[in-house]
Every structure is written in structure tokens, then in C-alpha cells.
Backbone as CSV, one residue per row, in Angstrom:
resi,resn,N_x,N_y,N_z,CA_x,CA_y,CA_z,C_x,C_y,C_z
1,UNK,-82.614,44.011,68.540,-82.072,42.689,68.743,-82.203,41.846,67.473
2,UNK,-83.458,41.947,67.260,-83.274,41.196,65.321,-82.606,41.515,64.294
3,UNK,-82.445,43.141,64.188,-81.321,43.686,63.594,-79.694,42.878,63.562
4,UNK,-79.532,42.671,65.006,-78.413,42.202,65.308,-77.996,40.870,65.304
5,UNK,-79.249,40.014,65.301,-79.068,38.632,64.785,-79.078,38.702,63.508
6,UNK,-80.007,39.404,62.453,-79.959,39.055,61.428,-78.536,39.836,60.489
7,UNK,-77.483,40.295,61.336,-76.634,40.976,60.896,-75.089,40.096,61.227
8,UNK,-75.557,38.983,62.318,-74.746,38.215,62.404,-75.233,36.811,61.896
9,UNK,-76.086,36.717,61.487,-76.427,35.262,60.220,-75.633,35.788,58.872
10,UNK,-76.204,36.736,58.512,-75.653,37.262,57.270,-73.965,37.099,57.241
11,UNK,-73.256,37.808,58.102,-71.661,37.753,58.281,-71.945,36.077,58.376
12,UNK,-72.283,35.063,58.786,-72.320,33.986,59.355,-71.990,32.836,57.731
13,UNK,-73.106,33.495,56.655,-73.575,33.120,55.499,-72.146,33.467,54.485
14,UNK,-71.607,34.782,55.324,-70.704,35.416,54.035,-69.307,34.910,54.489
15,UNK,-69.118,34.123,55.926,-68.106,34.003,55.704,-68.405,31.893,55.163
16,UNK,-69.206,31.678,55.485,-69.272,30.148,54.745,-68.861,30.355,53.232
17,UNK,-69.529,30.962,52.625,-69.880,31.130,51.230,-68.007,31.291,50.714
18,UNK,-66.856,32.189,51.532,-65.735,32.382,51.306,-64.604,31.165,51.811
19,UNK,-65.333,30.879,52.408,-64.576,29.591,53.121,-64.679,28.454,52.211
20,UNK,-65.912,27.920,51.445,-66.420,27.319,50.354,-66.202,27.619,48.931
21,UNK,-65.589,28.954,48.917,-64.916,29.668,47.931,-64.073,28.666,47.081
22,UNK,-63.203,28.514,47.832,-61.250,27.984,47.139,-61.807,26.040,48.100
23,UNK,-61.803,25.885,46.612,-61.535,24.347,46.972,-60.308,23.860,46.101
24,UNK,-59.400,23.348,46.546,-58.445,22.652,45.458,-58.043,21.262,45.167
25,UNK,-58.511,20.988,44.364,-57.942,19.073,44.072,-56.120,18.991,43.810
26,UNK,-55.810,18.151,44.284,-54.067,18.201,44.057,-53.918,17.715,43.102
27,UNK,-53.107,18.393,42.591,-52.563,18.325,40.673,-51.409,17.955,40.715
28,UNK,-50.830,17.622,39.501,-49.235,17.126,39.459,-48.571,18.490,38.999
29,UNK,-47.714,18.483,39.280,-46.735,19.788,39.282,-46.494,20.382,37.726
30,UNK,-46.744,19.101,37.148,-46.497,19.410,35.785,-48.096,19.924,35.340
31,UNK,-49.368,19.714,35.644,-50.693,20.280,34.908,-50.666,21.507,35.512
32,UNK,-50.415,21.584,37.293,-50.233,23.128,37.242,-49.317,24.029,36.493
33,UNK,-47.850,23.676,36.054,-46.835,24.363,35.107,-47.975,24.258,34.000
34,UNK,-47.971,23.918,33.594,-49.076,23.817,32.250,-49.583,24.857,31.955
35,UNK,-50.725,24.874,32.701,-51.830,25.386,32.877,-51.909,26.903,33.309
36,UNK,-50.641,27.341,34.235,-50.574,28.699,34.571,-50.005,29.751,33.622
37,UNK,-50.220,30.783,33.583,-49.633,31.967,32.732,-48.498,31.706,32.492
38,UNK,-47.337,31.945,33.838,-46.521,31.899,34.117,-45.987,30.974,35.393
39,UNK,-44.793,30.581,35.207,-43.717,29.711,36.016,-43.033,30.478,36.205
40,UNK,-42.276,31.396,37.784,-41.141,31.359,37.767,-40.409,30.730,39.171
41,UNK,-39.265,31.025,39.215,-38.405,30.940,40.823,-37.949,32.616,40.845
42,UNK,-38.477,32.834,42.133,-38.526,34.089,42.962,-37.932,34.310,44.314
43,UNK,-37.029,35.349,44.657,-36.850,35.517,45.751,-38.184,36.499,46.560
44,UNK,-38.621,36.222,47.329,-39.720,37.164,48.457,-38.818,37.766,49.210
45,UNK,-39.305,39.214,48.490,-38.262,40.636,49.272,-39.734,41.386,50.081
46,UNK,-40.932,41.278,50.200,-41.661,41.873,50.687,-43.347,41.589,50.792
47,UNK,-44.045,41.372,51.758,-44.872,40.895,51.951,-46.425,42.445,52.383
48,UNK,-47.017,42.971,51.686,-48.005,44.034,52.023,-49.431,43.256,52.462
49,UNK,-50.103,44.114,53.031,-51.907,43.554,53.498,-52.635,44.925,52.676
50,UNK,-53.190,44.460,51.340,-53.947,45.800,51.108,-55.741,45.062,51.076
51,UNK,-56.501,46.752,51.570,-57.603,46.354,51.767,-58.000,45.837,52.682
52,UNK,-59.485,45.948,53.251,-59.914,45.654,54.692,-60.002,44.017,54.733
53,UNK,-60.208,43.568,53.470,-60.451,41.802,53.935,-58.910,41.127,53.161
54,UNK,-58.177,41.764,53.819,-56.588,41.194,54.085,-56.051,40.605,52.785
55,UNK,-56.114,41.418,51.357,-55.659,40.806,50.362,-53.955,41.104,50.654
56,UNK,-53.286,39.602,49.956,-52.111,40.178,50.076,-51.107,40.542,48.642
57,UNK,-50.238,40.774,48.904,-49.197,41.183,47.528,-48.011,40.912,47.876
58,UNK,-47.000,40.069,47.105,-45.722,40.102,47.447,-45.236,40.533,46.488
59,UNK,-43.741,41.633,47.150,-43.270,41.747,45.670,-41.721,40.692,45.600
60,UNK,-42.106,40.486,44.968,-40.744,39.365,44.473,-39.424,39.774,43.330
61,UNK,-38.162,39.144,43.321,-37.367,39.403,42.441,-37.365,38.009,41.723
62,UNK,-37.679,37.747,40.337,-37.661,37.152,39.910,-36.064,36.423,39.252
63,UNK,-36.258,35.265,40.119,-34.368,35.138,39.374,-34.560,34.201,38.048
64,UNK,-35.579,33.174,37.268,-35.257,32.287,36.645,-36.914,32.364,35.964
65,UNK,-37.497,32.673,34.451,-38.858,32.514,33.979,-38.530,30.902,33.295
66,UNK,-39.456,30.014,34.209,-39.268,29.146,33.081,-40.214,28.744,32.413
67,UNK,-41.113,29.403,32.347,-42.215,29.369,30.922,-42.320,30.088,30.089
68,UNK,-41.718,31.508,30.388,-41.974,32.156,28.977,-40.639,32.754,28.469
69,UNK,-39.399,32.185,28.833,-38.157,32.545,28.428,-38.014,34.354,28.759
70,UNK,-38.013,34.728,27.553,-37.297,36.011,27.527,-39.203,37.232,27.998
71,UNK,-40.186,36.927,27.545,-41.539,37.374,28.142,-41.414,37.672,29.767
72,UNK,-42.889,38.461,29.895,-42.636,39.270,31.315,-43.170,37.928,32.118
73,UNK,-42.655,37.723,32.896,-41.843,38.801,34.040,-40.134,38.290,33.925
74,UNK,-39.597,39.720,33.318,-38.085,39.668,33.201,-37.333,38.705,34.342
75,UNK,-36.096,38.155,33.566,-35.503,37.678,34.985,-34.813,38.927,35.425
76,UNK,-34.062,38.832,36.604,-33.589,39.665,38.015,-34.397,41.029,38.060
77,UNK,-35.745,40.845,36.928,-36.893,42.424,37.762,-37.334,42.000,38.641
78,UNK,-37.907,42.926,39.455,-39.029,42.990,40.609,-40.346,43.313,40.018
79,UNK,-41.461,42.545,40.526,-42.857,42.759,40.285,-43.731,42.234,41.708
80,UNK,-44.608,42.752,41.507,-45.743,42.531,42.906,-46.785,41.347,41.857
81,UNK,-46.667,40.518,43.060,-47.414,38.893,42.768,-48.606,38.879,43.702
82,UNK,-49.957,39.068,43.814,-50.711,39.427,43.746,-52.123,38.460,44.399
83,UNK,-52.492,38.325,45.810,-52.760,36.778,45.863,-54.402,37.343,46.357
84,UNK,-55.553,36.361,46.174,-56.636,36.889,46.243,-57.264,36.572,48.041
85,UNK,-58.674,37.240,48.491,-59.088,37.306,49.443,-58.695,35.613,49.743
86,UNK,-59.877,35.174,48.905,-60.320,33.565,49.214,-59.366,32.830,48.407
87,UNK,-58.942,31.593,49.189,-57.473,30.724,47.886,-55.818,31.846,48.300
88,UNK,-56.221,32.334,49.688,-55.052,33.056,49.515,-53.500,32.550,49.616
89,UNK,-52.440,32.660,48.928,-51.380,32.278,48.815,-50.459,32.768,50.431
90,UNK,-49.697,32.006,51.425,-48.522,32.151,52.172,-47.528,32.112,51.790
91,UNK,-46.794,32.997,51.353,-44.989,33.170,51.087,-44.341,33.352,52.116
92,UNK,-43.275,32.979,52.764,-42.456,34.070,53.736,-41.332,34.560,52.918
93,UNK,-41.368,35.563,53.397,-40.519,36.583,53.074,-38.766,36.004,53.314
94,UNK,-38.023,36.364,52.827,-36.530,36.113,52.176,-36.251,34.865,51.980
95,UNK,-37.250,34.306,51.390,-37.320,32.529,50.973,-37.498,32.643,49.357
96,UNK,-36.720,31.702,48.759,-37.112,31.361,47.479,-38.170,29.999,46.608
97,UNK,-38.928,30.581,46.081,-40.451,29.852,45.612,-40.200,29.651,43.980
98,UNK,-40.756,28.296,43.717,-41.387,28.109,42.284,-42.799,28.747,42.515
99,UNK,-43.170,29.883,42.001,-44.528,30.269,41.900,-45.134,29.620,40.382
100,UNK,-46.169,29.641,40.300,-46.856,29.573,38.903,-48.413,30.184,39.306
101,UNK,-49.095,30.865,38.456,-49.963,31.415,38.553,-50.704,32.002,37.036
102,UNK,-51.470,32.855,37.374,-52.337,33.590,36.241,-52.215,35.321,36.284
103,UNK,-52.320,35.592,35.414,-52.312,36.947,34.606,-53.487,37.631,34.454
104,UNK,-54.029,38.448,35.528,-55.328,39.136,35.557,-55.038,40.551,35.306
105,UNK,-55.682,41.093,34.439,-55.291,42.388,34.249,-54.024,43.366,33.963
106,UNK,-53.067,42.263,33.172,-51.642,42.797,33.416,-51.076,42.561,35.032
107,UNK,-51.710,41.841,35.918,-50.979,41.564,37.599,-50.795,40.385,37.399
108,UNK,-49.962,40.058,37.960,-49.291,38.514,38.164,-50.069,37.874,39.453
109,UNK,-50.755,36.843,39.435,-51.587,36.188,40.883,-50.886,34.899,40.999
110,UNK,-51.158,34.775,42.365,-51.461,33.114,42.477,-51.838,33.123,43.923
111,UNK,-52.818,31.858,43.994,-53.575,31.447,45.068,-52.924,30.502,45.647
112,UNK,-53.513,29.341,46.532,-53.252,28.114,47.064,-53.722,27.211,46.728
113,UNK,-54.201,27.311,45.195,-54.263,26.255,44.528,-53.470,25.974,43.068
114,UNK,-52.599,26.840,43.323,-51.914,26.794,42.140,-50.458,26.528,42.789
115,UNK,-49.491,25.823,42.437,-48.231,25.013,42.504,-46.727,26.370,43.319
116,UNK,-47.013,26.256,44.424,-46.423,27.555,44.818,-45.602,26.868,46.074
117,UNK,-44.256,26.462,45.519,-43.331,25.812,46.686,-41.845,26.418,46.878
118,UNK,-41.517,26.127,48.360,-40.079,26.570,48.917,-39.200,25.926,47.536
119,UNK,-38.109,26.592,46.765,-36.915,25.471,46.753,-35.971,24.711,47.221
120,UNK,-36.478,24.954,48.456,-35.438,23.921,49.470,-36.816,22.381,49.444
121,UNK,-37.901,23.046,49.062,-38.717,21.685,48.869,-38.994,20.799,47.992
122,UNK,-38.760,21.203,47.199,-38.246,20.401,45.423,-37.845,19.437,45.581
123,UNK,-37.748,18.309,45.106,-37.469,16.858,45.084,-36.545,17.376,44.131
124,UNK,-35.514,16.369,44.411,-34.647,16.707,43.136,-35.075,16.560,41.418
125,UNK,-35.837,15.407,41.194,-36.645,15.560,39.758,-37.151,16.589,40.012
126,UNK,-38.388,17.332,40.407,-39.221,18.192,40.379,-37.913,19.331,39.344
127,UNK,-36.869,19.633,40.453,-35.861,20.624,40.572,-35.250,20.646,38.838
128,UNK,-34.532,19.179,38.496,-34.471,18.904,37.383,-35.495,18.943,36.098
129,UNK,-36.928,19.038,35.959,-37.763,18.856,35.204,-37.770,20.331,35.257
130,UNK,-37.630,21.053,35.807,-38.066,22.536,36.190,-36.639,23.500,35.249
131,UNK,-35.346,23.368,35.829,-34.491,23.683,34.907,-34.422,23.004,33.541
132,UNK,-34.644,21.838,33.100,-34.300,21.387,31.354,-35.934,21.365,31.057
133,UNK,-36.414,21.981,31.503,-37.662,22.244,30.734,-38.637,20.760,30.324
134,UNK,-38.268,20.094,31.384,-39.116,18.830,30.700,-40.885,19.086,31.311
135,UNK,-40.887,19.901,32.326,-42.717,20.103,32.116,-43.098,21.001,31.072
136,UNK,-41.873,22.163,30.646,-42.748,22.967,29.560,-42.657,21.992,28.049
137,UNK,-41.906,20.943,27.992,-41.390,20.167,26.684,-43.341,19.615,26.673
138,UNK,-43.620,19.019,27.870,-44.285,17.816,27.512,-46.024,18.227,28.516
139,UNK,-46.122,19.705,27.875,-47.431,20.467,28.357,-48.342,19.563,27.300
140,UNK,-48.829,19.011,26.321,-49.234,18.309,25.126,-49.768,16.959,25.917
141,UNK,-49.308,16.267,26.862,-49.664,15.447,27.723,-50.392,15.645,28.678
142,UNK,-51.372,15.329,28.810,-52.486,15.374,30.295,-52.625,14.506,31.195
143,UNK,-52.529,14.695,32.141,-52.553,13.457,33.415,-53.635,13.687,34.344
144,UNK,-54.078,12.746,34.505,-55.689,12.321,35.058,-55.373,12.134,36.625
145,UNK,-55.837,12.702,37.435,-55.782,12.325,38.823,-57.199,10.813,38.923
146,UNK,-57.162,9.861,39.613,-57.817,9.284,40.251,-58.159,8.903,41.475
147,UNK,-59.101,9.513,41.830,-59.740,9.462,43.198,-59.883,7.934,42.954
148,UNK,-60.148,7.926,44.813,-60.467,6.377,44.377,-60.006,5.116,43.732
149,UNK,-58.742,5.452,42.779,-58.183,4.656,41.928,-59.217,4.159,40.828
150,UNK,-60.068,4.842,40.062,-60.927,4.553,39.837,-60.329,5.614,38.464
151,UNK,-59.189,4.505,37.579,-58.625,5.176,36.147,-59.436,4.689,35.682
152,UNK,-60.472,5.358,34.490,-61.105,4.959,33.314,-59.466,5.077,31.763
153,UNK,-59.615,3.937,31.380,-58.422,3.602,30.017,-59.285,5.475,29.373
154,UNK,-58.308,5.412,28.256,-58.386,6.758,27.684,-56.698,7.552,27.166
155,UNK,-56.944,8.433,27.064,-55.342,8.793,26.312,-55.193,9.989,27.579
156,UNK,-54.069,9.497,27.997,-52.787,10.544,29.096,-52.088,9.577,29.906
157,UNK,-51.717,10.097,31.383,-51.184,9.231,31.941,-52.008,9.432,33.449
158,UNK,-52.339,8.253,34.004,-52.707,7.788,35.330,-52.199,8.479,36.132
159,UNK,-52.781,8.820,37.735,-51.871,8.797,38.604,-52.991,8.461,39.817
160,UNK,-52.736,6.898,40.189,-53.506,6.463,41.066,-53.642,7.097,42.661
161,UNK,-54.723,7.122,43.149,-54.793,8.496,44.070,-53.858,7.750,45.540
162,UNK,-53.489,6.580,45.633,-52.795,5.806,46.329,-51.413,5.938,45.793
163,UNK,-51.011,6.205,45.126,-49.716,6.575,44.711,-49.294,7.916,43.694
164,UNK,-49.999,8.934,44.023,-50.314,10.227,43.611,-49.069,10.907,44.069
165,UNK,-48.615,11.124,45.021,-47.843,11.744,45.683,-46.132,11.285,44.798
166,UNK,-46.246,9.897,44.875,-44.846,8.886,44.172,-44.872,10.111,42.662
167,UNK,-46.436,9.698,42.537,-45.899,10.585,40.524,-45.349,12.026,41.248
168,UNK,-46.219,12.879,41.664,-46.109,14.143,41.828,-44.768,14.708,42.132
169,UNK,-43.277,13.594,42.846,-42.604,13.892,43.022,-41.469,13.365,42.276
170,UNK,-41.735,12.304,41.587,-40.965,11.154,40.718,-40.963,10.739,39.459
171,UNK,-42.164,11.731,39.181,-42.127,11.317,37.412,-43.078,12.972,36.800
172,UNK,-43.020,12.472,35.259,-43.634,13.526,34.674,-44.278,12.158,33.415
173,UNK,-45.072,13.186,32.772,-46.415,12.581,31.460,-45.114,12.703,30.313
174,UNK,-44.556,11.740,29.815,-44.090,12.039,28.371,-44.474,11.543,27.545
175,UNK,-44.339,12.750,26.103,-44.893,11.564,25.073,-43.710,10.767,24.707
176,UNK,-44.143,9.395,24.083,-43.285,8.198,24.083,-42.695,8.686,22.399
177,UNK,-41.040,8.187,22.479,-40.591,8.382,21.577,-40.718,7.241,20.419
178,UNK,-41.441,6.475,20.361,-42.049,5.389,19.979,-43.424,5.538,19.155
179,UNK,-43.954,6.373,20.237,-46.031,6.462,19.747,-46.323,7.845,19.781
180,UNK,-47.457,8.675,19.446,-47.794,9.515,20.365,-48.541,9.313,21.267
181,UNK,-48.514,8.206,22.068,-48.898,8.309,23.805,-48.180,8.689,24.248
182,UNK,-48.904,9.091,25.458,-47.804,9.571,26.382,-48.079,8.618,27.422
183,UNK,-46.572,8.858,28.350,-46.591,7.843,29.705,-45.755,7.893,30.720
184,UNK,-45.750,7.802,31.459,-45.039,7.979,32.498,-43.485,7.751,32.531
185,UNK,-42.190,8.755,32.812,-41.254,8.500,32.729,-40.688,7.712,33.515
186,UNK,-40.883,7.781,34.987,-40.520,7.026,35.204,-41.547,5.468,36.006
187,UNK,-40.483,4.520,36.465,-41.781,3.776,36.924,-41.195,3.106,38.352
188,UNK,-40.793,4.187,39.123,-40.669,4.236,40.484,-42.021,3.834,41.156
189,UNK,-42.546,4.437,40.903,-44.131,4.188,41.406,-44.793,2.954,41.275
């Protein structure tokens, strides 16, 4: 009987510890483009479960790279996109995604904390910044999330956590053709 309690504390411990795993703060669309290996738009032709603790893999056809131009992952190849236990990524299958992610081992990943949306969900800027390249133009710019609203002055651009969502869908960090600050394009927000 102690065997068996102390065999269900343990599972008890291991699944907290995975659950506590993947925490994600929400980023602007543009620090995740940034920041990931790769950007592309993908069609999901296939969804696998490998391994006993349900890792998954999609393989995707890549129709459009927009971070590394002519670099892998080719446009119209197929590659398996690669998503981990904990932070695991949901695709459905025959839907098309802006993925962005990281490059482990020559595999293409991404989790659920990295910028992974329908294109039927794209705001139309998002959609636009994404084809003319204005998040890969203006990666050189950093944008500060504020919790709290609690911007300390400093060099990038704001995005007050009360109107976080307005940037995330309505503007991007540019640098000013004026200074090198950068600032917000637009001022919808």
C-alpha cells in the first residue's frame, strides 16, 4: 500500500512539474517573428502521436517562407513540424497556419508559445506586415510588454498591457524615418 501511494505522489509531482513546464507571456506577433528560426504559412496535410507521452508532429506543405526567403524550409516542400510533450502546439489538419518556431537538431518545432495562427485569423495588418515583410524589415526594434501598465521610459516601443491586444493586432515597432527610435506605426491604440 505505501508502494502505491508513494507511486502515485510521484506521478502526482511529475505531472505538476509538466504542467508548470510551458508558461507563456503574450508577445506581439512581431517579437515572436523575430525571434523564431523560422516564419512560414503552411497547409496541415497530417497530424501523427509519436511516443507514449503523446508528442505530436505535423507534416505540413509549406506554401510561403517569410523569413528566410529562398533557405529551408523550401516553399511548396513538405516537412514534419515537430511540437514538444509540454507547450504542445494544436493544428487541425487541412487548415492553413502562420507557424513560427525553432530549429532543434535540423527539425522544425513549435510549441504554444510561439505565434502559431489560422489565416482566416489574421487581422488584416497582421496579414499585410506578414506578406511586405514589415516584421522581418523592423526585427532591430524591441517592444516591451507591460504588465500592469507599468512602462519604464527606455529605447523600443510600449505596449500597455490594457491595450496590448490593439498593438498586437494594429500596429508594429518601426524605426522612425526621422531618428533611430523606433515607434509605433500606427496610433489606433
Amino acid at each position: 500500500m505505501l508502494k502505491y501511494i508513494l507511486l502515485c505522489f510521484c506521478g502526482m509531482i511529475s505531472l505538476c512539474a509538466i504542467s508548470k513546464a510551458c508558461r507563456c507571456f503574450t508577445r506581439h506577433p512581431q517579437t515572436n517573428f523575430c525571434e523564431a528560426d523560422y516564419a512560414i504559412k503552411a497547409d496541415i496535410l497530417k497530424e501523427d502521436v509519436i511516443g507514449q507521452f503523446g508528442r505530436r508532429r505535423y507534416r505540413v506543405k509549406v506554401l510561403k517562407n517569410y523569413k528566410s526567403g529562398y533557405a529551408k524550409p523550401f516553399e511548396f516542400s513538405e516537412v514534419w513540424i515537430y511540437s514538444p510533450e509540454t507547450c504542445r502546439v494544436s493544428l487541425d489538419t487541412r487548415s492553413t497556419y502562420v507557424i513560427t518556431g525553432a530549429i532543434r537538431d535540423d527539425n522544425f518545432t513549435a510549441s504554444s508559445c510561439s505565434w502559431n495562427v489560422k489565416t482566416s485569423d489574421l487581422t488584416t495588418f497582421q496579414s499585410n506586415a506578414l506578406r511586405h515583410g514589415v516584421y522581418k524589415k523592423n526585427c532591430n526594434c524591441k517592444i516591451k510588454e507591460c504588465p500592469q501598465n507599468d512602462c519604464n521610459q527606455g529605447e523600443g516601443c510600449f505596449a500597455p498591457y490594457d491595450k496590448q491586444f490593439c498593438y498586437h493586432q494594429k500596429a508594429v515597432c518601426k524605426q522612425s524615418p526621422y531618428s533611430k527610435t523606433c515607434e509605433w506605426t500606427s496610433n489606433t491604440c
